[in-house]
PLY file of the C-alpha trace (Angstrom):
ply
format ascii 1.0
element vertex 357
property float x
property float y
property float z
element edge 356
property int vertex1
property int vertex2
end_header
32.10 -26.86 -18.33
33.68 -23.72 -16.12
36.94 -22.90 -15.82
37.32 -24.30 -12.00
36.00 -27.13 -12.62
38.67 -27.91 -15.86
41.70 -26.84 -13.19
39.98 -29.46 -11.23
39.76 -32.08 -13.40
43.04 -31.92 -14.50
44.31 -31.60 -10.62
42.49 -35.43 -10.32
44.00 -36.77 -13.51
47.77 -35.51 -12.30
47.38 -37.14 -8.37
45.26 -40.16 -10.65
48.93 -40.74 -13.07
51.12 -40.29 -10.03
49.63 -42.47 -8.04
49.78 -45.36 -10.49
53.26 -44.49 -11.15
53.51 -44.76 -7.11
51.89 -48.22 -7.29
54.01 -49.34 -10.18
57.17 -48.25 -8.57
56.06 -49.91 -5.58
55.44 -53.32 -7.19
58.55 -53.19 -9.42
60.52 -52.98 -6.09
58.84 -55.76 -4.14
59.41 -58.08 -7.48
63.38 -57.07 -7.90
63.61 -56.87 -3.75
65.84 -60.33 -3.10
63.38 -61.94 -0.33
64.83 -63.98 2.91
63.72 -67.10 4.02
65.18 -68.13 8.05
64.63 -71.33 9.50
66.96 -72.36 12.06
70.87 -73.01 12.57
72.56 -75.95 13.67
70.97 -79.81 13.17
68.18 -80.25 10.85
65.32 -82.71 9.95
62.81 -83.13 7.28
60.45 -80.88 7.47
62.55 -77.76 7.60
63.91 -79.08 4.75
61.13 -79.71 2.42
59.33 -76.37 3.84
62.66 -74.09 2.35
62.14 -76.28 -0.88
58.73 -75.60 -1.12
58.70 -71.99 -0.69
62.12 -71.37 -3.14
59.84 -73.22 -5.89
57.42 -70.37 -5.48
57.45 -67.75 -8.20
57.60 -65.43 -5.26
60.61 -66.76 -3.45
62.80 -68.27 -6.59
65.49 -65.63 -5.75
65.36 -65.78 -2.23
68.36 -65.91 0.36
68.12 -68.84 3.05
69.38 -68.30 6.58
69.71 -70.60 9.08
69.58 -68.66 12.72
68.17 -68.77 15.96
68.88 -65.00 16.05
65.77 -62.91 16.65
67.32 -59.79 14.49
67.85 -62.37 11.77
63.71 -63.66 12.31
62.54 -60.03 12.33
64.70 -58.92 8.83
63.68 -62.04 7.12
60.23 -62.09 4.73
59.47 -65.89 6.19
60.60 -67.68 9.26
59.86 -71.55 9.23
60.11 -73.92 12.43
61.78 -71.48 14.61
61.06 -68.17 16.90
57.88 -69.84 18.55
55.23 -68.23 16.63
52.74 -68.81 14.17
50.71 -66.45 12.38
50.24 -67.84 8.84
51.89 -64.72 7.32
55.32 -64.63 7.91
56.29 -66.75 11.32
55.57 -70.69 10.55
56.59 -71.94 13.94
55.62 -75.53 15.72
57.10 -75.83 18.89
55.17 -73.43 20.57
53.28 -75.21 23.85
49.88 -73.48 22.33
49.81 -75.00 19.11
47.91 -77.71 18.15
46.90 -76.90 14.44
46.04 -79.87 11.97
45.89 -79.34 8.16
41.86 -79.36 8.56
38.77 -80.76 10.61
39.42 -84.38 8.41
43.02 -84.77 9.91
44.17 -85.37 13.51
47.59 -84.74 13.07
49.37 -81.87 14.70
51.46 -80.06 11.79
55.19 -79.51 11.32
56.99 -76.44 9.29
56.07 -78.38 6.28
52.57 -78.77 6.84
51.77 -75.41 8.15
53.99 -74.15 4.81
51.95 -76.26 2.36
49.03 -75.63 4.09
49.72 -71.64 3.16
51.18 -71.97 0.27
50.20 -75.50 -1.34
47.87 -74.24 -3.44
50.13 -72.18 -5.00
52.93 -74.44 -5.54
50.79 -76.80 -7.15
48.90 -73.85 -9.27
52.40 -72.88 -10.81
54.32 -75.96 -10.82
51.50 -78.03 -12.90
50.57 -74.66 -14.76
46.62 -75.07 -13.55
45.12 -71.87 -13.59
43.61 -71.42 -10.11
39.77 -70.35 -11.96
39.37 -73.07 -15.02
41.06 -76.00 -12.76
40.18 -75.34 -9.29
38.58 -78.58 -8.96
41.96 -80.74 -9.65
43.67 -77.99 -7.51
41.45 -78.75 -4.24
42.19 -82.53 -5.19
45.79 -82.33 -5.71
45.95 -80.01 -2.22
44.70 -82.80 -0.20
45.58 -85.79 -2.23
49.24 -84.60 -1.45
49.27 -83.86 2.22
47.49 -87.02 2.93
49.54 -89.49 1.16
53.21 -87.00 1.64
53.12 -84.27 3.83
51.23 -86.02 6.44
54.06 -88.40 6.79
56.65 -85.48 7.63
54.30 -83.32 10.05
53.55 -86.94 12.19
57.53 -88.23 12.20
58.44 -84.49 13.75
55.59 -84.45 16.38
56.57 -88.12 17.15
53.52 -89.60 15.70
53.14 -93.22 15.89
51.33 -94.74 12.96
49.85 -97.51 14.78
47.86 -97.11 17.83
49.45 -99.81 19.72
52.80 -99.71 18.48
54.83 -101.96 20.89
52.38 -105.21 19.90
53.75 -104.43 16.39
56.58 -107.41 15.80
58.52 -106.15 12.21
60.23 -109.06 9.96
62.90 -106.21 9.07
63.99 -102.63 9.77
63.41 -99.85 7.44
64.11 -97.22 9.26
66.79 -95.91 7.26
64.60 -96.19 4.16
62.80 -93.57 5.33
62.99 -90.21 4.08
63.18 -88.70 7.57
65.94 -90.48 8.60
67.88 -90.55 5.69
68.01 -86.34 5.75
68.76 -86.99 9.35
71.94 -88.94 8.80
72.69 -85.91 6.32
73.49 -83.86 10.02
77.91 -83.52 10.39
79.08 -86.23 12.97
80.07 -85.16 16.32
83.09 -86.47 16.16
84.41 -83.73 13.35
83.39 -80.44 15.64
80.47 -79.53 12.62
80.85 -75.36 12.29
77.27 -73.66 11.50
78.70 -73.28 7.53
79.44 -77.16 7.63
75.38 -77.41 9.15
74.05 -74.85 6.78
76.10 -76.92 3.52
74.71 -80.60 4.51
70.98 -78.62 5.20
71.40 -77.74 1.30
71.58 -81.40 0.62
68.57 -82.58 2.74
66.46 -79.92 1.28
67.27 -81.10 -2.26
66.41 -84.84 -1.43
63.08 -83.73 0.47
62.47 -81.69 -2.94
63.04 -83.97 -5.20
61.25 -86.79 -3.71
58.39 -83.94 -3.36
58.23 -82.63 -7.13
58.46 -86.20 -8.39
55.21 -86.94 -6.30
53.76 -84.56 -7.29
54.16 -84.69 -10.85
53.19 -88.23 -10.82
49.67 -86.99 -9.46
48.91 -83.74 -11.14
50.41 -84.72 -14.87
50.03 -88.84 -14.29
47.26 -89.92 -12.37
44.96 -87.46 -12.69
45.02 -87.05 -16.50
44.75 -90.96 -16.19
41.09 -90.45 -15.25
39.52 -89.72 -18.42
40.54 -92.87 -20.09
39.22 -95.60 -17.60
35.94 -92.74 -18.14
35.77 -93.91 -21.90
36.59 -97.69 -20.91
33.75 -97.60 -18.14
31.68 -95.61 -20.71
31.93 -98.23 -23.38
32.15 -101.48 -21.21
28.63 -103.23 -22.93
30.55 -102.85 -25.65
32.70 -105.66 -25.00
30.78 -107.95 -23.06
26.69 -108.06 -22.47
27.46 -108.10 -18.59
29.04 -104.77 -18.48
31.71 -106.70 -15.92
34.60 -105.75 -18.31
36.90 -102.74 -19.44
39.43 -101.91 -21.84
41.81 -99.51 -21.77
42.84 -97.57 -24.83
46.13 -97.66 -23.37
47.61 -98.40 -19.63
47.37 -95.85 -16.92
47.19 -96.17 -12.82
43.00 -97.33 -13.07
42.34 -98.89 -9.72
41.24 -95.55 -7.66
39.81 -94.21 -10.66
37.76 -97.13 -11.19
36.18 -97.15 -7.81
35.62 -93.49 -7.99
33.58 -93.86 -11.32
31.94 -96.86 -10.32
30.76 -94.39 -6.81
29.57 -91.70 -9.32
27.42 -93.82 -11.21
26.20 -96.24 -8.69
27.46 -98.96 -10.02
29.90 -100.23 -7.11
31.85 -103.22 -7.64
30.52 -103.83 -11.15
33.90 -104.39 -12.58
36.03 -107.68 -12.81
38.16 -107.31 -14.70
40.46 -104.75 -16.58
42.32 -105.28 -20.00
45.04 -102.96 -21.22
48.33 -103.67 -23.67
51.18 -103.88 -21.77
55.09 -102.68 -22.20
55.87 -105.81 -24.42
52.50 -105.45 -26.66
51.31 -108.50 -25.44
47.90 -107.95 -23.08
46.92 -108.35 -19.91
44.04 -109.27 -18.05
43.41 -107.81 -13.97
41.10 -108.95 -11.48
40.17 -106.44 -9.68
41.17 -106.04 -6.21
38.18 -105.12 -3.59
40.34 -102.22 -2.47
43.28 -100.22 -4.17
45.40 -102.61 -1.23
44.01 -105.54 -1.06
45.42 -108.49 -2.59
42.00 -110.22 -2.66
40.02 -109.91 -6.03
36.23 -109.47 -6.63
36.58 -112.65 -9.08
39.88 -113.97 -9.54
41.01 -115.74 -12.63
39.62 -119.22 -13.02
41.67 -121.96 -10.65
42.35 -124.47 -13.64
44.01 -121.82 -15.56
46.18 -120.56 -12.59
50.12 -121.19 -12.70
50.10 -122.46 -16.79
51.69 -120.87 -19.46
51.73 -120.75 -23.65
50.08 -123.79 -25.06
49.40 -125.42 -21.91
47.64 -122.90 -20.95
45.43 -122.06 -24.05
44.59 -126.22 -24.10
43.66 -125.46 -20.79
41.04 -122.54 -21.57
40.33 -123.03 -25.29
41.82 -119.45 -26.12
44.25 -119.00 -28.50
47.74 -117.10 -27.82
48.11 -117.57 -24.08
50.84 -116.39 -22.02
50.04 -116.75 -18.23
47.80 -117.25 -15.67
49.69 -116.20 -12.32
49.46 -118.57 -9.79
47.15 -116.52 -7.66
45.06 -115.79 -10.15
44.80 -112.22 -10.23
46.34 -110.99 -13.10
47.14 -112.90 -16.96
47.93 -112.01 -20.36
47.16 -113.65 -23.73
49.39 -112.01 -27.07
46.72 -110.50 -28.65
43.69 -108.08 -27.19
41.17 -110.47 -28.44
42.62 -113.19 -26.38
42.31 -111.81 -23.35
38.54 -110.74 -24.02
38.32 -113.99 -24.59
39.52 -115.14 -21.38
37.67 -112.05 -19.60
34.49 -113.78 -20.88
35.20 -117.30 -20.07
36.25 -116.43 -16.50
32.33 -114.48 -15.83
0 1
1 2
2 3
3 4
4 5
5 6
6 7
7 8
8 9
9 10
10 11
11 12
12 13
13 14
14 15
15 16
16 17
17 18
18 19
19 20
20 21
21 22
22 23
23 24
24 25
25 26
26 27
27 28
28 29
29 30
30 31
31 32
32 33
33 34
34 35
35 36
36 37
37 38
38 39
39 40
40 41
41 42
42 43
43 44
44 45
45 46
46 47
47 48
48 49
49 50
50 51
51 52
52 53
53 54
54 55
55 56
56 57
57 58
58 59
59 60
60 61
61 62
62 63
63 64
64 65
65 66
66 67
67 68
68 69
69 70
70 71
71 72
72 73
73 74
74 75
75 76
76 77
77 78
78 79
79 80
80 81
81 82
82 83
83 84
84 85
85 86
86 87
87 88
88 89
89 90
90 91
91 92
92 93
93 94
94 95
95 96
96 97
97 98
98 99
99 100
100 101
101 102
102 103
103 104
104 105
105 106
106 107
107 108
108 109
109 110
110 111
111 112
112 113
113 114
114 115
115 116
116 117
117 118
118 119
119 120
120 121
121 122
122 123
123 124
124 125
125 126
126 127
127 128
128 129
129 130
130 131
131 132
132 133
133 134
134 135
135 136
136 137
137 138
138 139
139 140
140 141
141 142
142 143
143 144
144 145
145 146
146 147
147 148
148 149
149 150
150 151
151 152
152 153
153 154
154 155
155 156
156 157
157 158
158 159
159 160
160 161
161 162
162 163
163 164
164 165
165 166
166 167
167 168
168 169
169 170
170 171
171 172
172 173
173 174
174 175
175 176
176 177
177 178
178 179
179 180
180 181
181 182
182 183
183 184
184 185
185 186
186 187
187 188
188 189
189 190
190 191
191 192
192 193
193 194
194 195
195 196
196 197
197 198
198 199
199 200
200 201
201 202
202 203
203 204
204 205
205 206
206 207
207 208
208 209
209 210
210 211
211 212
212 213
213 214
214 215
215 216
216 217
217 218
218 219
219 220
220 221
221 222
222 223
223 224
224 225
225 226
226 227
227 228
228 229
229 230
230 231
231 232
232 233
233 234
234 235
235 236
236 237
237 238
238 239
239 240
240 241
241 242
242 243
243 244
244 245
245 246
246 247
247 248
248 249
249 250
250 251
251 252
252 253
253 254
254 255
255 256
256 257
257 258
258 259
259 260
260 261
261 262
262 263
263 264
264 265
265 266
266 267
267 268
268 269
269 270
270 271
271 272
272 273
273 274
274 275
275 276
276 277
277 278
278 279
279 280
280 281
281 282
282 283
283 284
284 285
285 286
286 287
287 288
288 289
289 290
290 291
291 292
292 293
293 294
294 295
295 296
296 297
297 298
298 299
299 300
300 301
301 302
302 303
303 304
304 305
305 306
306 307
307 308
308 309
309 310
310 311
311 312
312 313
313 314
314 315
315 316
316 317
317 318
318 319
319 320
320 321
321 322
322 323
323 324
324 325
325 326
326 327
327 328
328 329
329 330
330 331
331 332
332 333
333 334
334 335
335 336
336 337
337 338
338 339
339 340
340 341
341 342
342 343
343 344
344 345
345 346
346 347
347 348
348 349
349 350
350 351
351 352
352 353
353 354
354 355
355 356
């Protein structure tokens, strides 16, 4: 090798070192840097409130500063501006009110987002990634699941109460037996806001905001526990009960489960993957008292109808009346509706699974 072409190679391997030391200066900075999330001042509602929650649970913005302003300066020094400053551009403004906008989580959904759907549209897949440890490559599967599973049955909720969504078509036909309206999330964070009637100060605002956030949060993280480390770990075992189901009757018409876990919209999904729709009756699992129970399966996850309900003779009796009444030892109930028992011991309630066929 000549002598130029040494000076040269060790000219590359200097601006080569510095510039990693460049990039590794530059990333140490942006992970001490203390980020700023703005949303805006003054009276607040839910969605604001769970979008700050969800981005401070990011990795990213767990050391973040909140303000609350309707300042521009503030909007352009912050990293993230939620439901305020009239833009969206899914990088750092997260705006709704803008005349233009009309964005829905995706093609399946109709309704029109708030700050917390356009934030967990973003940035869902994250949260859920780091809060439920799921690596992004080996589960990306449960991720997709979780993402959509989550806005339809929570976030969905938030983004149509802010847009004034009505979740009946023709609302006003609608006659209620009671109120709930302050049972709802929504308006429970919006009775959070300072009364009038004190002269509220932006701190006293920006201190009750705290609250709501923590209530939309926590109401948030528990949901989504329940779903990424309850329900859907639940799957595999009503898998293994549908798997083995000749095993305890010839019909195939019965399950047992090793132990209990939410089965009903895993059941219907297994049955779907292996053609086998509406094969089930009934379900058997111990319950909290270590007696055991027997379910009829509903015909949907809210129906209170059953595919084959518990036999009518048997329904409303209890202990020995009861196991006269069916010949099976070690009764406890028949409900009076017939769509759920329990006997004392697993066998009896195969043994009433079988009899009711």
């Amino acid at each position: 090798m000549s002598e130029p072409e040494t000076k040269k190679q060790k000219l590359d391997n200097t601006t080569s070192e510095q510039q990693q030391q460049e990039q590794e200066q530059e990333q140490t900075t942006m992970t001490t840097k203390q980020l700023q999330i703005c949303t805006h001042s003054g009276s607040f509602h839910a969605d604001e409130s769970l979008a700050v929650f969800m981005l401070r649970q990011l990795s990213k913005f767990s050391n973040s500063k909140l303000v609350r302003s309707r300042n521009a300066e503030d909007w352009e020094k912050s990293d993230i501006v939620v439901d305020v400053s009239g833009k969206y551009d899914g990088v750092k403004f997260f705006d709704h009110h803008q005349r233009e906008f009309t964005g829905t989580f995706n093609d399946h959904y109709k309704t029109k987002l708030s700050s917390a759907g356009l934030v967990f549209k973003h940035f869902g897949k994250d949260l859920i990634s780091e809060k439920l440890q799921l690596d992004k490559v080996n589960h990306s599967k449960e991720i997709e699941f979780l993402y959509d599973r989550i806005y339809k049955d929570f976030i969905e909720a938030v983004d149509a109460n802010d847009n004034g969504v009505n979740k009946y078509e023709n609302q006003d036909e609608l006659i209620p037996k009671f109120k709930d309206r302050n049972f709802q999330l929504s308006s429970i964070v919006a009775n959070l806001n300072p009364s009038w009637d004190t002269d509220p100060t932006d701190s006293d605002y920006d201190a009750h905001f705290e609250k709501a956030s923590e209530i939309m949060g926590f109401a948030f993280i528990n949901f989504l526990n329940y779903m990424g480390k309850s329900f859907l770990p639940a799957k595999q075992y009503v898998e293994r009960a549908f798997a083995n189901r000749f095993e305890v009757d010839a019909s195939g018409s019965v399950i047992v489960l090793e132990r209990f876990v939410p089965w009903k919209e895993h059941l219907y999904a297994i049955e779907k993957e292996n053609n086998a729709e509406g094969s089930i009756l009934y379900v058997l699992f111990a319950d909290s008292s270590n007696n055991w129970r027997i379910a009829a399966v509903p015909v949907s996850v809210s129906s209170f109808d059953s595919r084959k309900k518990l036999p009518e003779a048997w329904r409303g009796l209890r202990d020995d009346a009861l196991s006269e009444k069916s010949g099976v030892e070690g009764c406890v109930f028949i409900h009076a509706a017939g769509f759920i028992g329990g006997a004392k011991t697993k066998e009896g309630v195969v043994a009433l699974a079988k009899k009711s066929i």
